[in-house]
PDB file of N, CA, C and O in Angstrom:
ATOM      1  N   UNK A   1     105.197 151.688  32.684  1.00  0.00           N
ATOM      2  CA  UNK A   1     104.610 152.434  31.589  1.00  0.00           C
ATOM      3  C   UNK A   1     103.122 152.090  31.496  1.00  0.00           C
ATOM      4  O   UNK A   1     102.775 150.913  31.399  1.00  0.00           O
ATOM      5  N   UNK A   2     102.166 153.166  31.524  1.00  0.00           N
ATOM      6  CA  UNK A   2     101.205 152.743  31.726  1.00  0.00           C
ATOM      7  C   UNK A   2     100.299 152.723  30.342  1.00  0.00           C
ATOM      8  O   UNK A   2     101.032 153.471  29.695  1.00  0.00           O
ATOM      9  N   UNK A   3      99.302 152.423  29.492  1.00  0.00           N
ATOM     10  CA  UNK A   3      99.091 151.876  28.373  1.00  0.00           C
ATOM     11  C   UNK A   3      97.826 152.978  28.874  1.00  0.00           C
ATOM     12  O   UNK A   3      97.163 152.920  29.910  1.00  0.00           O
ATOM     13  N   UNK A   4      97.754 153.898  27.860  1.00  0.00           N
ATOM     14  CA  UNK A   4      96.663 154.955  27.658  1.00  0.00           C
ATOM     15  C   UNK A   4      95.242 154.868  27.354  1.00  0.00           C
ATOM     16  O   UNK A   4      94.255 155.509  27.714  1.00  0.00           O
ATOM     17  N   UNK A   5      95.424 153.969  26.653  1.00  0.00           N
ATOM     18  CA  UNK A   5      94.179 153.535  25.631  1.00  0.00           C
ATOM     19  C   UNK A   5      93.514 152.744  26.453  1.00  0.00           C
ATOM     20  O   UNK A   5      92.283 152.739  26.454  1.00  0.00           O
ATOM     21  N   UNK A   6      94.394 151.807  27.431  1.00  0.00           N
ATOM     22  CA  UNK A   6      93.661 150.674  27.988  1.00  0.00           C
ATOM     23  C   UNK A   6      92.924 151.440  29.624  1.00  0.00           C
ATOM     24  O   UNK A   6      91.963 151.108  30.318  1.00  0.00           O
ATOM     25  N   UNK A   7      94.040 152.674  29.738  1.00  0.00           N
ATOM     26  CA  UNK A   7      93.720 153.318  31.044  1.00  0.00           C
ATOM     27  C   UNK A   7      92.295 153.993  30.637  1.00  0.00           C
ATOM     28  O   UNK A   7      91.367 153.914  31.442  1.00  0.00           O
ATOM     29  N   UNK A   8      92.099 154.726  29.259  1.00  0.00           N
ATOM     30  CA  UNK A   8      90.277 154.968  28.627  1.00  0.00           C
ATOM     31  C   UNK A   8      89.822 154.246  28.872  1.00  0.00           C
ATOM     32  O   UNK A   8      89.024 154.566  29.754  1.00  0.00           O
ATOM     33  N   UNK A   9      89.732 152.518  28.468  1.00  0.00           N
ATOM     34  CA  UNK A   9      88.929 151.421  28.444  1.00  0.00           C
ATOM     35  C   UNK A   9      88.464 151.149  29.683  1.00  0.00           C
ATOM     36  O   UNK A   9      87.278 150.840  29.798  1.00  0.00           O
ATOM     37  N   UNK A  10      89.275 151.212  30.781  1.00  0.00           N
ATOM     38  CA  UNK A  10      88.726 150.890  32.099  1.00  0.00           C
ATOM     39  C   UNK A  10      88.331 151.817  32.427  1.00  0.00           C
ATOM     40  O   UNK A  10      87.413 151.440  33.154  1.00  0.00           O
ATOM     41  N   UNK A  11      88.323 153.123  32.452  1.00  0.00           N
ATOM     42  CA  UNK A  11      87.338 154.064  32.798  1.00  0.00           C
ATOM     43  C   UNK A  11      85.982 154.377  32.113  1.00  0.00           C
ATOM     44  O   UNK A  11      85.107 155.138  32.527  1.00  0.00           O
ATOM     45  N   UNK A  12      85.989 153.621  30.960  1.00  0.00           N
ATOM     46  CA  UNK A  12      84.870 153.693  29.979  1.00  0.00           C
ATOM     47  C   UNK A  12      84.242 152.670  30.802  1.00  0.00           C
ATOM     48  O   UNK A  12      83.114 152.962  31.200  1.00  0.00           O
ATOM     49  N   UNK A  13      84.781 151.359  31.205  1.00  0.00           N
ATOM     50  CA  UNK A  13      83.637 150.152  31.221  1.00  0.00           C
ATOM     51  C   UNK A  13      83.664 150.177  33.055  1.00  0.00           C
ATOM     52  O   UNK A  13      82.919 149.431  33.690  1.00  0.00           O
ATOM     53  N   UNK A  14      84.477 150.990  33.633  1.00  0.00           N
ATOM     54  CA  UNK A  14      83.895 151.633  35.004  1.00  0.00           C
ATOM     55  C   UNK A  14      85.113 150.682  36.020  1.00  0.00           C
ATOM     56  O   UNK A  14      85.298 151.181  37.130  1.00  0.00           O
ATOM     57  N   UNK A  15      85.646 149.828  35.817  1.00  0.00           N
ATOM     58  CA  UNK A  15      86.933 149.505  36.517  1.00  0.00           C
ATOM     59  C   UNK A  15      87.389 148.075  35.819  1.00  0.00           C
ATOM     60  O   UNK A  15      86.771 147.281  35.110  1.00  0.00           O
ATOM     61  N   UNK A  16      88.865 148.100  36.375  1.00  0.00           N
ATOM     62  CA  UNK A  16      89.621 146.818  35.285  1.00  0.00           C
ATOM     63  C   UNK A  16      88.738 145.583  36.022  1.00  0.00           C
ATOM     64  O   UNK A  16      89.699 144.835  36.202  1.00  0.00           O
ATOM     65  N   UNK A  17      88.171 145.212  36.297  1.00  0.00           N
ATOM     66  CA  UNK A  17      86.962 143.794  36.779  1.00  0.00           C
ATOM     67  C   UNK A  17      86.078 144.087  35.668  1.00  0.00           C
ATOM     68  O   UNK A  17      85.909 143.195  34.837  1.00  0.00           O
ATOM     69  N   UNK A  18      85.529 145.124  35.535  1.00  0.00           N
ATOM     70  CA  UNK A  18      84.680 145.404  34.718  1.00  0.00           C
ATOM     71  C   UNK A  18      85.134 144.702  33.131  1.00  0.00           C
ATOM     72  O   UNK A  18      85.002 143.622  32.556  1.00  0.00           O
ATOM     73  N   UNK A  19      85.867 146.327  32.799  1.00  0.00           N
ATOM     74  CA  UNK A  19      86.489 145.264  31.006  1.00  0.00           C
ATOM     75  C   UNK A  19      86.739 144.342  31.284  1.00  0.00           C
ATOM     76  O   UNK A  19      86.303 143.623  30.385  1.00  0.00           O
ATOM     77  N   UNK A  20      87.619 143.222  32.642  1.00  0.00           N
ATOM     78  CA  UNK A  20      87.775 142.185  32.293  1.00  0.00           C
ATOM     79  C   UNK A  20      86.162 141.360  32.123  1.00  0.00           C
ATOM     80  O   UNK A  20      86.329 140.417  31.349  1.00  0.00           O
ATOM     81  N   UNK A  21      85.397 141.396  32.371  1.00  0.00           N
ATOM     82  CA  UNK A  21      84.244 140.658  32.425  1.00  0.00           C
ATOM     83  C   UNK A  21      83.965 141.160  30.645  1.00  0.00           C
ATOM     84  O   UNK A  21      83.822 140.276  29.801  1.00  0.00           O
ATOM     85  N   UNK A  22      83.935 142.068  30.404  1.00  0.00           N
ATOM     86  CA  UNK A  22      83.565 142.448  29.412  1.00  0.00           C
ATOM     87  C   UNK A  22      84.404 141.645  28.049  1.00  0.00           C
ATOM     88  O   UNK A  22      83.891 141.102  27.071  1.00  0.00           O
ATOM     89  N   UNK A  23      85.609 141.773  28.336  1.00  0.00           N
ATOM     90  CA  UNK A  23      86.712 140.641  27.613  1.00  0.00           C
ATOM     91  C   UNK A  23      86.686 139.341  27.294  1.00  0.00           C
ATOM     92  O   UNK A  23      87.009 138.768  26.253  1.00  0.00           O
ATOM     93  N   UNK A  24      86.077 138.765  28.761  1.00  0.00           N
ATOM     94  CA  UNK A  24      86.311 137.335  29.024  1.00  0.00           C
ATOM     95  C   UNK A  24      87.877 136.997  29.714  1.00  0.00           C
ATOM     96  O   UNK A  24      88.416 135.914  29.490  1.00  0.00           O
ATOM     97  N   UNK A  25      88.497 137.990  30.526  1.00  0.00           N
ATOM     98  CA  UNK A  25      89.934 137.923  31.198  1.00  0.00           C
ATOM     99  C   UNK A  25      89.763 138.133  32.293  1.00  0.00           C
ATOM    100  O   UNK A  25      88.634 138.605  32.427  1.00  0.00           O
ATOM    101  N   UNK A  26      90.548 137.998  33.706  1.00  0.00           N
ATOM    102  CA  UNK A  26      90.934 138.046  34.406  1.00  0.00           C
ATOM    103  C   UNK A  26      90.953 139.203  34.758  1.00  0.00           C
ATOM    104  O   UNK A  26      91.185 139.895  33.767  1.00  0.00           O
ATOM    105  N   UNK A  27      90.819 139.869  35.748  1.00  0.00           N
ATOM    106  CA  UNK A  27      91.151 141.173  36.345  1.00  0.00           C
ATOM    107  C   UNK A  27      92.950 141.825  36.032  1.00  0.00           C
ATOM    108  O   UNK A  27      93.437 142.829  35.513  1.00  0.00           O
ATOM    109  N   UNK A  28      93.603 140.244  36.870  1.00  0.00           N
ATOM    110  CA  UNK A  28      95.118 140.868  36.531  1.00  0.00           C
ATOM    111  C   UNK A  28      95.600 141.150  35.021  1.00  0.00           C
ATOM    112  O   UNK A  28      96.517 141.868  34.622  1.00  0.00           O
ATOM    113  N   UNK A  29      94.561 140.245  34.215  1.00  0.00           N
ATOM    114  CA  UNK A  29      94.729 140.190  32.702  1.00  0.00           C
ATOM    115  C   UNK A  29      95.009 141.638  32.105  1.00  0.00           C
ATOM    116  O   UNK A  29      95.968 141.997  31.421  1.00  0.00           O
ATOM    117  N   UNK A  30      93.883 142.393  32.560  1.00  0.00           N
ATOM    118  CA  UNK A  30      93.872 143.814  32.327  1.00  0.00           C
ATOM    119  C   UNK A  30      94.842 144.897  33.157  1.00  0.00           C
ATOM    120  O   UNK A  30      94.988 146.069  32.810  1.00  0.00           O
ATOM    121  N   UNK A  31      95.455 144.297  34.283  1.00  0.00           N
ATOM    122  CA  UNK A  31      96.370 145.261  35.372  1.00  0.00           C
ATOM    123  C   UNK A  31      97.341 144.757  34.273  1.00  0.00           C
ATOM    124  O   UNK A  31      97.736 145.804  33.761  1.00  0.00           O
ATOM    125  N   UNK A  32      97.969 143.679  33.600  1.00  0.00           N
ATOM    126  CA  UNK A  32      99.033 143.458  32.793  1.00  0.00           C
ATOM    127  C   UNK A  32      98.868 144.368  31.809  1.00  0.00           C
ATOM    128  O   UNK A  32      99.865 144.944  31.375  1.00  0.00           O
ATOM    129  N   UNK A  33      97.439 144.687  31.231  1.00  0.00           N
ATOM    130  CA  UNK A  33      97.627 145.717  29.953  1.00  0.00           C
ATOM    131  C   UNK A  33      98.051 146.527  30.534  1.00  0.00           C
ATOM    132  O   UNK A  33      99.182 146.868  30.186  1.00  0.00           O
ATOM    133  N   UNK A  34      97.661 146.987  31.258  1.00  0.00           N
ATOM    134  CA  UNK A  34      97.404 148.422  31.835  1.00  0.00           C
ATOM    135  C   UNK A  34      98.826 149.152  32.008  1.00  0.00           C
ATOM    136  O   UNK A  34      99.199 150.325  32.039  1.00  0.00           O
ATOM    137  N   UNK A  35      99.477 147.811  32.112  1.00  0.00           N
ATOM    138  CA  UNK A  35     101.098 148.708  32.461  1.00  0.00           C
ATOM    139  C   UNK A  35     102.124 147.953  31.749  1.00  0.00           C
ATOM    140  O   UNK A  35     103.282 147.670  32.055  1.00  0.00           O
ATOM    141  N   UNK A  36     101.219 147.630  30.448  1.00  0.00           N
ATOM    142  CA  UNK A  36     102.464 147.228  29.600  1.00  0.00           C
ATOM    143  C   UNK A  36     102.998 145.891  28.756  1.00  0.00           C
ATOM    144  O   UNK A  36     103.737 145.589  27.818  1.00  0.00           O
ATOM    145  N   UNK A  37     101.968 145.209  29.901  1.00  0.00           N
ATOM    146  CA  UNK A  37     102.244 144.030  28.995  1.00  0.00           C
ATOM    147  C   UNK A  37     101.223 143.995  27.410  1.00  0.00           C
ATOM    148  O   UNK A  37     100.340 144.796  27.105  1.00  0.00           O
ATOM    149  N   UNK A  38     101.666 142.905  26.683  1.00  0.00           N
ATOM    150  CA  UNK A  38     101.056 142.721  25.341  1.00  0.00           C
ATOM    151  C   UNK A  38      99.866 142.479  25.660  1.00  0.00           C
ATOM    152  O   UNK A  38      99.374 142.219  26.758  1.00  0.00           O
ATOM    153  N   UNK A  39      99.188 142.624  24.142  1.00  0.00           N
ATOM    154  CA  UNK A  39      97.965 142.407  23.964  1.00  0.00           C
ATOM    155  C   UNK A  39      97.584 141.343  23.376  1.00  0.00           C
ATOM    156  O   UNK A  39      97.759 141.506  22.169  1.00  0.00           O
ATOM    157  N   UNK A  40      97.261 140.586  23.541  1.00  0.00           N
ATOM    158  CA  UNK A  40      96.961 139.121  22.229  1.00  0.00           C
ATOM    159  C   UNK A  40      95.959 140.185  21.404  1.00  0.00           C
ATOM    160  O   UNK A  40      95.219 141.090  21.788  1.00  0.00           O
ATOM    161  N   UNK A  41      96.292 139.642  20.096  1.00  0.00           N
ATOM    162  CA  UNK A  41      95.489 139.910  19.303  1.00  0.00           C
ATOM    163  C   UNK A  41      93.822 139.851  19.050  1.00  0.00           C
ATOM    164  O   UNK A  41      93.077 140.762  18.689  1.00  0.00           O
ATOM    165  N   UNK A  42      93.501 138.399  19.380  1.00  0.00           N
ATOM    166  CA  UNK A  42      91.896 138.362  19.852  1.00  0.00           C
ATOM    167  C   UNK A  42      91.217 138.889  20.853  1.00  0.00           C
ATOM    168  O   UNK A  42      90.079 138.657  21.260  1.00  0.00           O
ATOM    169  N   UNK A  43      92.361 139.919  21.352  1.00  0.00           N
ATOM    170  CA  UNK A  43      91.456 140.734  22.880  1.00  0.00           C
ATOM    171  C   UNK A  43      91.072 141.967  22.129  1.00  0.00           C
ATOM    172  O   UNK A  43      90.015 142.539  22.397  1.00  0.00           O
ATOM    173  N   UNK A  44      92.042 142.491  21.016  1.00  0.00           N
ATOM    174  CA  UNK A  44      91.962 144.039  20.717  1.00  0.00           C
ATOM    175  C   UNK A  44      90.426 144.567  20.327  1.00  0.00           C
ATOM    176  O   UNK A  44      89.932 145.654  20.624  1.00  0.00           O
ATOM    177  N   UNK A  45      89.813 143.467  19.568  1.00  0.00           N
ATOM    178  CA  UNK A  45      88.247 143.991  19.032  1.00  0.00           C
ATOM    179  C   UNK A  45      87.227 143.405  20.103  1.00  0.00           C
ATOM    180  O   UNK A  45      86.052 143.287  19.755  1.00  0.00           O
ATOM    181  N   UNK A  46      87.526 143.116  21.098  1.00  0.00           N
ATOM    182  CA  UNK A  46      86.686 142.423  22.648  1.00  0.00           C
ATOM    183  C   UNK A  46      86.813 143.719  22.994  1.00  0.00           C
ATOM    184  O   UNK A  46      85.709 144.092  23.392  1.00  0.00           O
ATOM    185  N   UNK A  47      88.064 145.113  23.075  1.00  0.00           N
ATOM    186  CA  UNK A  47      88.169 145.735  23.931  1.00  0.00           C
ATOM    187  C   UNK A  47      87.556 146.633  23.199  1.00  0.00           C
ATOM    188  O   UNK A  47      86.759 147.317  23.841  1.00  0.00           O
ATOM    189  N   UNK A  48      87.680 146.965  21.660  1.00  0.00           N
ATOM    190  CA  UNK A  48      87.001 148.019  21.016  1.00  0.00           C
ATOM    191  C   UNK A  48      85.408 147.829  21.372  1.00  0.00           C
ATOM    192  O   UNK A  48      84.621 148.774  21.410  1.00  0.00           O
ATOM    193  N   UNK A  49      85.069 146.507  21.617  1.00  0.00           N
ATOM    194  CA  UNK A  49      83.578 146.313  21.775  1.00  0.00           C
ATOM    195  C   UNK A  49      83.349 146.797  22.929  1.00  0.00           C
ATOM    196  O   UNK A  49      82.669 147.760  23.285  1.00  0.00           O
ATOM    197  N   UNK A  50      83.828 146.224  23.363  1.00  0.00           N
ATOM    198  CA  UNK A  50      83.563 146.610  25.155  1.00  0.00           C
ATOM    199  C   UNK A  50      83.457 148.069  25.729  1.00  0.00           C
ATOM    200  O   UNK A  50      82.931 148.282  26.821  1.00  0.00           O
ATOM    201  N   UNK A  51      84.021 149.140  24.878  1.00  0.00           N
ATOM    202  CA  UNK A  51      83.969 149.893  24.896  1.00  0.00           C
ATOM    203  C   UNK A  51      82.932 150.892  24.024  1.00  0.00           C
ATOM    204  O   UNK A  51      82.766 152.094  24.229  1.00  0.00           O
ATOM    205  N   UNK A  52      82.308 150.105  23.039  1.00  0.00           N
ATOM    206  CA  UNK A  52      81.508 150.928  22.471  1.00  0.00           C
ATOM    207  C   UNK A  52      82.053 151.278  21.552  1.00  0.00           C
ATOM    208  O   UNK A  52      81.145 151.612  20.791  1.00  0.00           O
ATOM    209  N   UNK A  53      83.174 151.478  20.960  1.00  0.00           N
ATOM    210  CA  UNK A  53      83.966 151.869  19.610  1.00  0.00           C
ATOM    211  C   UNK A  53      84.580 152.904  20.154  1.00  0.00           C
ATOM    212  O   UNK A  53      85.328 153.402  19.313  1.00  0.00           O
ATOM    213  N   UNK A  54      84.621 153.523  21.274  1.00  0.00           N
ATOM    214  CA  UNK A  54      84.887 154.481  21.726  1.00  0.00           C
ATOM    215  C   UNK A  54      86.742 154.852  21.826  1.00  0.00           C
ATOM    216  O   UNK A  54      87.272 155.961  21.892  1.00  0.00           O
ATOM    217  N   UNK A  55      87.466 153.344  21.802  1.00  0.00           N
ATOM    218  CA  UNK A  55      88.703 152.819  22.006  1.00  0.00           C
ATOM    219  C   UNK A  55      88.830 152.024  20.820  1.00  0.00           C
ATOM    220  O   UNK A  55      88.385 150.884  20.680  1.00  0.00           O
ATOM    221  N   UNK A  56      89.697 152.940  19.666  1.00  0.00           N
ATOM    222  CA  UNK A  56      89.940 152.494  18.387  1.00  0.00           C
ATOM    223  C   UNK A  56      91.339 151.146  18.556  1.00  0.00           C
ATOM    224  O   UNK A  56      92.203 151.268  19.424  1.00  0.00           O
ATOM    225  N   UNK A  57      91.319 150.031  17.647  1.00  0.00           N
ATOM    226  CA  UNK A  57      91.912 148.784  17.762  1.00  0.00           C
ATOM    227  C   UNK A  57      93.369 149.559  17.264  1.00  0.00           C
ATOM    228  O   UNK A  57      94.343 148.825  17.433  1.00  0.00           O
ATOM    229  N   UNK A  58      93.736 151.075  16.609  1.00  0.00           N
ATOM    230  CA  UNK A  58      94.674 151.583  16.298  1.00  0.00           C
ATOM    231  C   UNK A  58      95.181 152.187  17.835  1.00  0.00           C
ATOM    232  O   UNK A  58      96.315 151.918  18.229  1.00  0.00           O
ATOM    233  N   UNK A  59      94.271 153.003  18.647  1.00  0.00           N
ATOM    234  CA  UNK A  59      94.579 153.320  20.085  1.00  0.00           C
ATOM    235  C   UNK A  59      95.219 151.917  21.082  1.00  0.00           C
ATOM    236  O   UNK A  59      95.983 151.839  22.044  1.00  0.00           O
ATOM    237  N   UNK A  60      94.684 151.236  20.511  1.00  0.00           N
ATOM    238  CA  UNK A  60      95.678 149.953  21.783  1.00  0.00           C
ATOM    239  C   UNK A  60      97.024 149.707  21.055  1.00  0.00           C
ATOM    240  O   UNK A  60      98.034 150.044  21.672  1.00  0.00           O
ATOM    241  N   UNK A  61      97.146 149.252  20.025  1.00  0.00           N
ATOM    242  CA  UNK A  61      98.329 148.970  19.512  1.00  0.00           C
ATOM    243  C   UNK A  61      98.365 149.349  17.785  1.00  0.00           C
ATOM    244  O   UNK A  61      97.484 148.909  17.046  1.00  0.00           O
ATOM    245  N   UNK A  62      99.516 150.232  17.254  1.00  0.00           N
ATOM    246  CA  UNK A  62      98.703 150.522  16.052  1.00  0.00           C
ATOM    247  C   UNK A  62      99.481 149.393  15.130  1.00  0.00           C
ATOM    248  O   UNK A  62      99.223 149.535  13.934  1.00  0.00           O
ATOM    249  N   UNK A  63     100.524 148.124  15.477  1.00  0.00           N
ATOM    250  CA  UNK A  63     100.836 147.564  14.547  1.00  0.00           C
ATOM    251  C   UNK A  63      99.686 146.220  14.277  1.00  0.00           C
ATOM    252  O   UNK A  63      99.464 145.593  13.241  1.00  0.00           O
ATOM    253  N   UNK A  64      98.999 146.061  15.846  1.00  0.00           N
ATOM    254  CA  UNK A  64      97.831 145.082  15.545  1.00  0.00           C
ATOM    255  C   UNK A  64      96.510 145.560  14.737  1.00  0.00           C
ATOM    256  O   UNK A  64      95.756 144.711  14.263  1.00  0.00           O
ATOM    257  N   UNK A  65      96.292 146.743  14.615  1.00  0.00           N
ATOM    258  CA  UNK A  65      95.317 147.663  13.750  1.00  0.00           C
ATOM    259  C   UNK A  65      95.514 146.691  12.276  1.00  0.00           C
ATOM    260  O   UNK A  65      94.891 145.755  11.774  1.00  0.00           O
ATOM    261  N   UNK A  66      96.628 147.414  11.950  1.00  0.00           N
ATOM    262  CA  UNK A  66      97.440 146.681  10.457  1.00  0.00           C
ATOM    263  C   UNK A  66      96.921 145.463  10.607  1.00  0.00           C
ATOM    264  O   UNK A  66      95.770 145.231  10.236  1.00  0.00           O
ATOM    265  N   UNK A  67      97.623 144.618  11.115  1.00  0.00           N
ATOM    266  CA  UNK A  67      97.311 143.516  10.830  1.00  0.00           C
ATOM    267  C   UNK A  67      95.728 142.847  11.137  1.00  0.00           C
ATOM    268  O   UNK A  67      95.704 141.688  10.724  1.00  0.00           O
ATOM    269  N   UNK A  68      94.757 143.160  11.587  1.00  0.00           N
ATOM    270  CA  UNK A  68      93.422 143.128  11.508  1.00  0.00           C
ATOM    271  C   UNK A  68      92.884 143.641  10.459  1.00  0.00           C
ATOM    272  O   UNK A  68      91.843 143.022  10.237  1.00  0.00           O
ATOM    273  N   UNK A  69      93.111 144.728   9.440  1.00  0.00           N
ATOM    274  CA  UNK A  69      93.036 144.915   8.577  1.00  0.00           C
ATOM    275  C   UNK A  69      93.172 144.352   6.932  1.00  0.00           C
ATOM    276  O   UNK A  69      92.573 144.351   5.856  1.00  0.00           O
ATOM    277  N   UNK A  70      94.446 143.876   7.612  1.00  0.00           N
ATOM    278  CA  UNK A  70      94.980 143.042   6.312  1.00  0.00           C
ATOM    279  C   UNK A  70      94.186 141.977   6.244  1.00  0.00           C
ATOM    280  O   UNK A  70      93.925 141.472   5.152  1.00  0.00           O
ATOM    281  N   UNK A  71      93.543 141.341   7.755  1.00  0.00           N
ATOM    282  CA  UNK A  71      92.903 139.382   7.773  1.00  0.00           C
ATOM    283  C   UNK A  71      91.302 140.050   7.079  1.00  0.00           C
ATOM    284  O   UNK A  71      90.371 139.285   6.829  1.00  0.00           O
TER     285      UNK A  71
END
C-alpha cells in the first residue's frame, strides 16, 4: 500500500534521498513511509516543512493531525 501524501512529498522535494535529507532520516526511512509503514510523530511537521506546507500534517496521517493539535 503505497502512502499518497508521502508519494507528493518525494516528488515535491525531488526523490526519497532528498526528503530524507530534508527530515534528518535515512533513505529506507522514507521507502518505509512510502509503503506503509508508520510515521513517528516528530517526522510529520519535518515533512510538512520540507515540503513547503504544500503536504498538510492531516494528508500524512489524519489521527496524528489531532493530536498535534491538541499539544
Amino acid at each position: 500500500m503505497t502512502n499518497k501524501a508521502i508519494q507528493r512529498a518525494v516528488g515535491i522535494a525531488g526523490s526519497q534521498q532528498k526528503l530524507a535529507d530534508l527530515c534528518g532520516v535515512s533513505q529506507p526511512t522514507v521507502w518505509r513511509w512510502l509503503h506503509g509503514g508508520g510515521i513517528e510523530v516528530r517526522f510529520v511537521m519535518k515533512i510538512v516543512k520540507a515540503t513547503n506546507g504544500k503536504i498538510k500534517a492531516q494528508d500524512i496521517d489524519p489521527d496524528l493531525a489531532e493530536l498535534l493539535q491538541a499539544s
